[in-house]
N, C-alpha and C positions, 0 to 999 in steps of 0.2 A: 368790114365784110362787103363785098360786091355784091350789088341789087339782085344780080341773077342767081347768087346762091343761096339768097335769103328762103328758110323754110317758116312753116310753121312748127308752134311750138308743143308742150306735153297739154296744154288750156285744149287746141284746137286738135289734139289725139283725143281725149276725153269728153267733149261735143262732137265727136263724129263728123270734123272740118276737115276741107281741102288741104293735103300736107303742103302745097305749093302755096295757095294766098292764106289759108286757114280760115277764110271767111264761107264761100260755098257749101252747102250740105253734102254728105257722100252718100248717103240710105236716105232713098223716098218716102218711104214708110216709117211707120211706128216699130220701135222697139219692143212694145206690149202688144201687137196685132201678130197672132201666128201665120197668118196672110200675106203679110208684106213687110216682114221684122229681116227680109234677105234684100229686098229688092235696093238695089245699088243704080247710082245717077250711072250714064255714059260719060257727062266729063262735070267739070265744076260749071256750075252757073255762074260763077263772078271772073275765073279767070280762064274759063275755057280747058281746063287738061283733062285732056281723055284718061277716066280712070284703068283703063282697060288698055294697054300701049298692046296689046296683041291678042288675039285667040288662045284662053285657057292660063293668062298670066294669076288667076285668083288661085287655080288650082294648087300653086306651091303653100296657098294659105291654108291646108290640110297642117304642113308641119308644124305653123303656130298653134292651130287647134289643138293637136294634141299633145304639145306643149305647155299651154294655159291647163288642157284637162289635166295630167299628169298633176300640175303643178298644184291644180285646185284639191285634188283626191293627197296629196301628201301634208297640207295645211291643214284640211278637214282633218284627218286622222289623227295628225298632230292636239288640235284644235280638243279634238273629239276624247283623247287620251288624257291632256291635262283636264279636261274637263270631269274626269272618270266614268266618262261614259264611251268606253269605247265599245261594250257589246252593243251600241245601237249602230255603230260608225257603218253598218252594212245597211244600215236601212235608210240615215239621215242623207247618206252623202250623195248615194243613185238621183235621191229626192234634188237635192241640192243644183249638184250637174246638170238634170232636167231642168230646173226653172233658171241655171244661168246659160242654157245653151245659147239662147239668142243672143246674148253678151257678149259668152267669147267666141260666135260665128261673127259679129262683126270687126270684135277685136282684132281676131286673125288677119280680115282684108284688109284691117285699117294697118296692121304690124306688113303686110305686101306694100301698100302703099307709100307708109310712111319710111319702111326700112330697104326695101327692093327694088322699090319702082326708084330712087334716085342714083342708086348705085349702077343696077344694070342699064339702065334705058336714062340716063345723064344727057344724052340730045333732047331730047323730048321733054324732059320733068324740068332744065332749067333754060331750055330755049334754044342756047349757042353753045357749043363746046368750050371749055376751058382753055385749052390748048391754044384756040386762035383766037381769044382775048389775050393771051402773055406774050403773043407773036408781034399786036399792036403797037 
């Protein structure tokens, strides 16, 4: 594989790393700080990539939100049902969702990042275009 496509891996999605070098932080804050459990770097500290390649590029990470949430609410009930307690599943699960918000508010950026930001914006996330490396 050629240097400039090299990503980071599923280690450096689950540390909350740079999907380009996988080494940089992407959230300046704590994960357990309701204060600062959002606040996102501008680019990586180790290799430089603006995590932000445009004005409102995080916003598409609503659809993984509620993707993840969906996804969370049908496992619980599941969960909640083999367990035979599903008359509680209306009370366990809201509980549940609340305390993993901050998780899957970052998950979501980090699924923009790592799945959107290389696809659409391919200048920018791997340096040179493709095309005028195989023209060489």
């Amino acid at each position: 594989m050629d240097k400039n496509n090299d990503r980071a891996g599923i280690a450096a999605f689950i540390q909350s790393k740079c999907p380009r070098c996988g080494k940089g932080k992407v959230f300046s804050g704590s994960l357990f700080s309701l204060r600062s459990f959002s606040d996102t770097l501008e680019c990586c500290p180790n290799c430089n990539l603006s995590y932000e390649p445009e004005t409102g590029f995080f916003f598409g990470a609503m659809y993984f939100s509620y993707a993840l949430i969906v996804g969370s609410i049908i496992v619980g009930s599941i969960v909640m049902n083999l367990l035979d307690l599903f008359e509680y599943a209306i009370y366990v699960i809201p509980i549940l969702l609340i305390l993993l918000l901050p998780l899957i508010f970052r998950h979501s950026r980090l699924f923009m990042l790592y799945v959107v930001y290389p696809l659409m914006y391919e200048e920018k996330f791997y340096g040179k275009r493709k095309d005028s490396e195989e023209n060489k």
